[in-house]
Every structure is written in C-alpha cells, then in structure tokens.
N, C-alpha and C positions, 0 to 999 in steps of 0.2 A: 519411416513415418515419425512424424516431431508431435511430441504431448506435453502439451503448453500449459501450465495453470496458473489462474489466474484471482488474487484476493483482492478487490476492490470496496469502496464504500464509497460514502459520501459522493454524490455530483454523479455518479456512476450508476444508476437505477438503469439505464438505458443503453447502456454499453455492448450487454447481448445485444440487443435489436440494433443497435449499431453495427456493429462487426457483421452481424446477417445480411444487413443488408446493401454496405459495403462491398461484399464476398460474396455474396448471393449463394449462403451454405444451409447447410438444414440445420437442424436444432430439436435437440431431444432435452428430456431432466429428470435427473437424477436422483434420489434421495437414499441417499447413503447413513447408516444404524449404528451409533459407536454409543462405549458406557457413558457419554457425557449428553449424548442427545443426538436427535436426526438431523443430519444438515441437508438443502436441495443445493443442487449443482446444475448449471447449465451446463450441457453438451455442444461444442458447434462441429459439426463433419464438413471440412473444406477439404474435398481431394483425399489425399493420404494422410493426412494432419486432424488430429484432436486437441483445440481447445476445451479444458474445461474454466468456466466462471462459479465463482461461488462470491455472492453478498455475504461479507462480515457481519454484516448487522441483519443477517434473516431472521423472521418469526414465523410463530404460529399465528399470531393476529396480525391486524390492520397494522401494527406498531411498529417503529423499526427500532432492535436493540441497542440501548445508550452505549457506548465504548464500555463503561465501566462493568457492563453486564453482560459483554461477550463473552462464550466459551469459546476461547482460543483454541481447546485442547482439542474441542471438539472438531473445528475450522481445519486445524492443523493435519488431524488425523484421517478425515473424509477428503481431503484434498493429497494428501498423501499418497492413500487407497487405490489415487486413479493412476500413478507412476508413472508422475510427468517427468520429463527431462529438467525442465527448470520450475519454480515457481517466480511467477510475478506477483509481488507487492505494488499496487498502487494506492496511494495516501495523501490526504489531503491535509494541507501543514500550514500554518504561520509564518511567514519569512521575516527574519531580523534581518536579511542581508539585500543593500541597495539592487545590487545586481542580479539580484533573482525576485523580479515584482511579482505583485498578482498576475496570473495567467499562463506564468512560464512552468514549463516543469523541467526540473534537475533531478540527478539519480543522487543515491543515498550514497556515503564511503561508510558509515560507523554511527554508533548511539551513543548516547548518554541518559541510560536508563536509571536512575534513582529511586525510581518507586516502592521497593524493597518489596515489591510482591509477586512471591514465588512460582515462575509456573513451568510444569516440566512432566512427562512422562512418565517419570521412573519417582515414586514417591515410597517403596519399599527397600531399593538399595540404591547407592549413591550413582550415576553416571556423570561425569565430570566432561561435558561436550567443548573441546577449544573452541573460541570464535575472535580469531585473532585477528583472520581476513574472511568476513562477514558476505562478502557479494562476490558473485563469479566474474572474473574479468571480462570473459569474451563475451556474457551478455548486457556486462556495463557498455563494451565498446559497442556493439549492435547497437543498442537504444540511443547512446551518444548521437554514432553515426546519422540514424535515423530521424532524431531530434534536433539538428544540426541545421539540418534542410527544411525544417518546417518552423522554426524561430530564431531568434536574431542570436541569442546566445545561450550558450545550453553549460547549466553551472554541474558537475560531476563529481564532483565532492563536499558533498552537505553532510552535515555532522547535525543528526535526529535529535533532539531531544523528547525522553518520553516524559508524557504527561498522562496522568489518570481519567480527566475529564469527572462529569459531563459540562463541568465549568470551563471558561474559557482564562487564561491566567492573568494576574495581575501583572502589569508595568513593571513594579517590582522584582517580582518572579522572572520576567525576560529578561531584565539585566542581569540579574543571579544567571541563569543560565548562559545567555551572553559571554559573559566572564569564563565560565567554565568551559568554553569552545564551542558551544552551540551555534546552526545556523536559523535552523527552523527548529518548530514546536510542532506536536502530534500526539494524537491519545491510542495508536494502534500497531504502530511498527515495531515496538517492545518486544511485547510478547510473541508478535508471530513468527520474530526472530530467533527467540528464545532457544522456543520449540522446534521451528526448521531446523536449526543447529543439531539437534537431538536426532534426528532421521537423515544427516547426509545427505538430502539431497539440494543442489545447484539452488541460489537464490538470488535474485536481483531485485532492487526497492526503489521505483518509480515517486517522486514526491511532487505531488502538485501545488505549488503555489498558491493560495485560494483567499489568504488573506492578505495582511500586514498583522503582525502580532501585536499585542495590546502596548501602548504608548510608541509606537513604531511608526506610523504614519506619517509620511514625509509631510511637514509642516502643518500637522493636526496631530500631536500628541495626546489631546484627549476622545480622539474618534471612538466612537463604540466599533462594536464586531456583531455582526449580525448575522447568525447562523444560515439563514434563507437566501441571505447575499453568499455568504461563503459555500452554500450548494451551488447557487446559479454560477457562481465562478471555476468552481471545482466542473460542473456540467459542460462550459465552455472547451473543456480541453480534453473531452470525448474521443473527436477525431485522433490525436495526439497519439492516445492510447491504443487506438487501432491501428496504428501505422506500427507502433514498435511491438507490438503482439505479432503481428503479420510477419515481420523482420525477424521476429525469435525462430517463427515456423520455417523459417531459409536456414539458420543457424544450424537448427538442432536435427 
C-alpha cells in the first residue's frame, strides 16, 4: 500500500474533487492537533493506496492564508503524522526561462533561498539536516515520465528561487535573481523544504508555470501580473497533477 502526500496551493482548491473523480475513490478529512495549530487534510482511499491532500493556505475563515503567514511547521508536521512514502510539493512559480511558459509544469533540482528566515523543528538544540540532494530521484523520473506524455516539453531542472510574498517582485529583483542561477520565482517551496529535510523523509517539488515573472514577458516587459490570472493558470494544470500523483501510487 503506497501513502502519497501531497502540499499544494494556489490554482489547486479543486484537486481533491479532481482526483475523486478521476479515480472514483472515497474521501474522508482529517484534522490533525500540533503545538503550532490544527491543520485539515483530505483523505482519498483508491484500492490499497492513501493519498493525503493538505491546502497550504487553510483557515479557519472564509480567508485563505497569505504565503507569508503560513505555519510551515505546522503543514510539515500534520503531513508528516500520516507516513507517507513520499511527499509531493506542488507550487505555483514565475518562469524567467523561455522554455518553460505559462502552463507547463517542470520539477524542481534545488533553491535559492535568501530570506534569512529561520524555520526548523529543533529550536532547543542545534540539528544540522544535509540537503545537498534535495528531491528523490525515482520520483523526479515518475513525474518526468509521466509529464512527458501529457506536454511538449517537460524542463527537470529548475532552480527555485524563494521569495516572501505577499508582493509579487520587481523587474529588478528577477534579474538579481536571474544572475544568481535562478529559473523561477515562488513564495513557498522554502520552507517546506527546509523542514521535510529535518524528518527524512522522500521529497519531490512539482513547479507549475503560472506566470511570466515581472519584466519577463516576451515582448511586453511592462505586463502587470495579475494574481486571479495566475490562479486560473495554475487551475489549468489540475489534470497534470493528477496524472503524476497516480503514477507516485505505482511507484511507491
């Protein structure tokens, strides 16, 4: 029996009922008690297989949590709890690179986190977690695989760059970044890396395509970004996400 988990946001509200229905599995939910807060988690039972789904940005209200006011710890540790084989990150990013436009999604190789904000389990003694090689091979090659067959070109080494949010960055900023080896831009693969590092277990980081990053737009360099666009784009690639989830549950 393969136990999938999965941390998505943006464009993604609808991804259980996608997969449900899809698979035509049932569906339970969860709300799992840590010192940092209660997270809900979707259940889905296909067969011998447990997916769980958990929204990054859950509330208590109507509201959904700005990136910059996610408890990671909390995410980290309630998805933890359920002892999946792998965790999937999916993230919805700014692309600097021609050959990954809107729409497409590429897996993540590595970050470039700057934000100098600390987050980590162990805040009484030091735990010093490697993360040298950040993503599991075999489930980079599944989603490749899988991703391969359903768009024209599938980019496998994107280099993250994190961002704080809830601002979208300057022109500016993406060339600084740029420079520094980045491909895309994101306000949430950071930390959740951070922390999976710290519990060992399996991780792979799905990036979806969803803009053009600020001054990037091929032959409109002063395009705005418009977040309601960049849901509906990131929404577009739904299916996508349900094909390589599926493909994890053959794997594991």
């Amino acid at each position: 029996m393969s136990r999938i988990a999965v941390i998505c946001g943006t464009g993604m509200s609808e991804l259980t009922s996608n997969y449900v229905k899809s698979f035509n599995s049932d569906i339970s939910l969860l709300r799992i008690e840590s010192e940092w807060g209660e997270v809900p988690i979707s259940v889905i039972e296909k067969k011998q297989h447990r997916i769980f789904i958990l929204d990054r940005h859950h509330s208590s209200s109507d509201y959904r949590t700005p990136p910059h006011m996610i408890e990671h710890r909390a995410n980290i540790f309630a998805i933890s709890s359920c002892n999946p084989d792998i965790i999937l990150s999916v993230n919805s990013v700014g692309t600097m690179r021609n050959d990954f436009p809107p729409g497409d999604i590429g897996i993540s190789k590595d970050i470039i986190d700057l934000t100098q904000f600390p987050w980590t389990f162990h805040d009484g003694d030091a735990v010093h977690s490697d993360r040298t090689n950040l993503f599991d091979y075999e489930a980079i090659e599944c989603c490749y695989n899988t991703l391969d067959s359903l768009q024209k070109n599938v980019v496998k080494d994107l280099i993250v760059a994190q961002c704080v949010g809830p601002q979208f960055e300057t022109p500016s900023e993406i060339d600084a970044l740029v420079k520094l080896g980045a491909d895309v831009v994101g306000m949430t693969l950071g930390p959740e890396q951070r922390l999976i590092s710290e519990i060992n277990t399996p991780h792979v980081a799905l990036a979806c395509s969803s803009n053009w990053a600020a001054g990037r737009t091929p032959g409109d360099p002063q395009a705005e970004i418009d977040h309601e666009e960049v849901d509906s784009m990131a929404s577009s690639m739904r299916e996508k996400i349900v094909n390589c989830i599926d493909a994890l549950t053959k794997l594991f």
